[in-house]
C-alpha positions as CSV (number, residue, x, y, z in Angstrom):
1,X,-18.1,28.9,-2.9
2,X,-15.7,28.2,0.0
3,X,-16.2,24.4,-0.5
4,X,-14.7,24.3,-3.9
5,X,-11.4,25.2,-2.8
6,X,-11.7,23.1,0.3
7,X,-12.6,19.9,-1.9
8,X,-9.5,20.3,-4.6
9,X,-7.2,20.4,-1.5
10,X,-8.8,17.2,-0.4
11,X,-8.5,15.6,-3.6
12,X,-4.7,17.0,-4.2
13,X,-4.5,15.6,-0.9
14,X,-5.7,11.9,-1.9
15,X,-3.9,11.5,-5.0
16,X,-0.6,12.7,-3.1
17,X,-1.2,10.0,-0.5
18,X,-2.5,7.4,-3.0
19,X,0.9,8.4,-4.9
20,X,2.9,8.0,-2.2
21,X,1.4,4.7,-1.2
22,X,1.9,3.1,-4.3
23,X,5.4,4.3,-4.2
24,X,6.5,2.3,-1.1
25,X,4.5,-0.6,-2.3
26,X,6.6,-0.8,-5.5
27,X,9.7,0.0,-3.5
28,X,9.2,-2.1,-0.5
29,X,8.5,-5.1,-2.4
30,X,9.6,-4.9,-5.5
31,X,13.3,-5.5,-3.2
32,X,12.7,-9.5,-3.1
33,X,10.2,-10.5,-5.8
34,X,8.3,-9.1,-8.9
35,X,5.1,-7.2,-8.1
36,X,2.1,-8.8,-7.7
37,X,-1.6,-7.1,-9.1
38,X,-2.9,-5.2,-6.7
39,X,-6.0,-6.7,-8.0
40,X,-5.2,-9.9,-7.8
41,X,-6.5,-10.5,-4.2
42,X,-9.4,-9.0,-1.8
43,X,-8.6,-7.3,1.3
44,X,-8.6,-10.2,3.8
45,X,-6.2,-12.2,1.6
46,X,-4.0,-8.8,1.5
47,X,-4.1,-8.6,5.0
48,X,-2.5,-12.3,5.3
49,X,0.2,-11.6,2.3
50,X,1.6,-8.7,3.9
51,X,1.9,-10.6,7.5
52,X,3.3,-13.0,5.8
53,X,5.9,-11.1,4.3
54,X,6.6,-9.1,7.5
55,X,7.8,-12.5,8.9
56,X,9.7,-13.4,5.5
57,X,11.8,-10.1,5.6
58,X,12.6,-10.1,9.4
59,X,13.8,-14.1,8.2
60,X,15.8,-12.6,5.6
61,X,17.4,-10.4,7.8
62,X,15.7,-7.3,6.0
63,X,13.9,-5.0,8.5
64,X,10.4,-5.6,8.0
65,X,7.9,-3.0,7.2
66,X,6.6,-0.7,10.1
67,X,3.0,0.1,10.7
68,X,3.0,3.5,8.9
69,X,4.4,1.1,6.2
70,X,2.0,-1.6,6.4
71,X,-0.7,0.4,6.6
72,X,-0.1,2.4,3.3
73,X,0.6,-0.4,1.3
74,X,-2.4,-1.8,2.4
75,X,-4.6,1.0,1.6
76,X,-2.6,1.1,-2.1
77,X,-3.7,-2.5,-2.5
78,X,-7.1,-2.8,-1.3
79,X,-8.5,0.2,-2.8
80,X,-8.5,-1.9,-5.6
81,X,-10.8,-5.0,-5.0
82,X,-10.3,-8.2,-6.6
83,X,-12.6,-8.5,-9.8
């Protein structure tokens, strides 16, 4: 019985990080263009859209995202593969 309680704090514990991820994805880049379906793309072509938009913010004299930052918009993204 000691599991049960263990497992709803672990899923509390995903959807407050899965919310929290999408949160910075839709603030982060909803500040220079529309946002884009996290479906839209697999992982590998995530990984080269947000590199590339690392180098378009530091061109746009924006501070680009940190790894914390990169890292949990990518997990928001790619836990929803491309159909």
């Amino acid at each position: 019985m000691k599991t049960l309680p263990l497992l709803l704090a672990l899923l509390v514990s995903v959807g407050h990080a899965q919310n929290e991820h999408e949160t910075l994805f839709r603030e982060k880049c909803s500040s220079c263009h529309a946002l884009p379906d996290p479906q839209s793309l697999n992982e590998k072509q995530w990984q080269a859209v947000l590199r590339t938009m690392q180098k378009r913010m530091s061109e746009a004299g924006k501070t680009p995202l940190n790894d914390l930052e990169f890292k949990k918009i990518f997990c928001f993204v790619s836990q929803k593969p491309a159909a």
